[in-house]
C-alpha positions in Angstrom: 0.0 0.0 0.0 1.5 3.8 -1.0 0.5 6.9 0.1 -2.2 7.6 -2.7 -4.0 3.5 -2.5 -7.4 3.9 -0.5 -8.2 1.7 2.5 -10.6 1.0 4.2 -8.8 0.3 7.6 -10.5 3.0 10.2 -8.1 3.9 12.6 -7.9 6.2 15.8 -5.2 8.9 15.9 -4.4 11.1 19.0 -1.7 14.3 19.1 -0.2 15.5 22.1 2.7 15.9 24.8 4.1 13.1 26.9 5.3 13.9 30.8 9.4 13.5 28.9 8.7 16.5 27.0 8.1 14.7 23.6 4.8 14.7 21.1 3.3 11.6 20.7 1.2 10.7 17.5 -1.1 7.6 19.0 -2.5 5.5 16.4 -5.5 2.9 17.6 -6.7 0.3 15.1 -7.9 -3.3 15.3 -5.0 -5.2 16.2 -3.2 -1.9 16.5 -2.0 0.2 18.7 0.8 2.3 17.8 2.7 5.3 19.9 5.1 7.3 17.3 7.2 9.9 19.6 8.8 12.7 18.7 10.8 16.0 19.9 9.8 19.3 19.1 11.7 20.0 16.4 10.6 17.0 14.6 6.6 17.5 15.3 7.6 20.7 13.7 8.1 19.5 10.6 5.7 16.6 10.5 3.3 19.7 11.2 4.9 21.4 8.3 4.6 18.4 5.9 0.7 18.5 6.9 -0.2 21.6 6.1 2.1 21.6 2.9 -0.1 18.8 1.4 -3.3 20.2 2.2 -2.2 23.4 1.1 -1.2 22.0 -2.4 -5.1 20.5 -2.0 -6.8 23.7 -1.8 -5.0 24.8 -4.5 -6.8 21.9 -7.0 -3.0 20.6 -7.2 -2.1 16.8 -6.3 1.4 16.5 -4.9 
């Protein structure tokens, strides 16, 4: 599966800070359950990344 296939897995997702002073993306699914964590500087950028590609979405433009 790439970043453009369709899936119908549903999945859970939660974004915030952990007591260590990192962000955590949590990812719940069946059979899943998935803590990504990462510093500041790194959210940052994952942030970035986000709005970049929904950016390039409003815009009518496919990345």
């Amino acid at each position: 599966m790439g970043i453009d296939s369709e899936s119908e897995i549903a999945a859970n997702l939660q974004i915030g800070p952990t007591t260590l002073g990192m962000v955590r993306i949590y990812i719940e699914a069946e059979g899943v359950d998935l803590p990504l964590d990462f510093d500041p500087d790194e959210a940052l950028e994952i942030a970035e990344e986000l709005r970049a590609a929904a950016e390039s979405l409003k815009k009518g433009g496919r990345r």
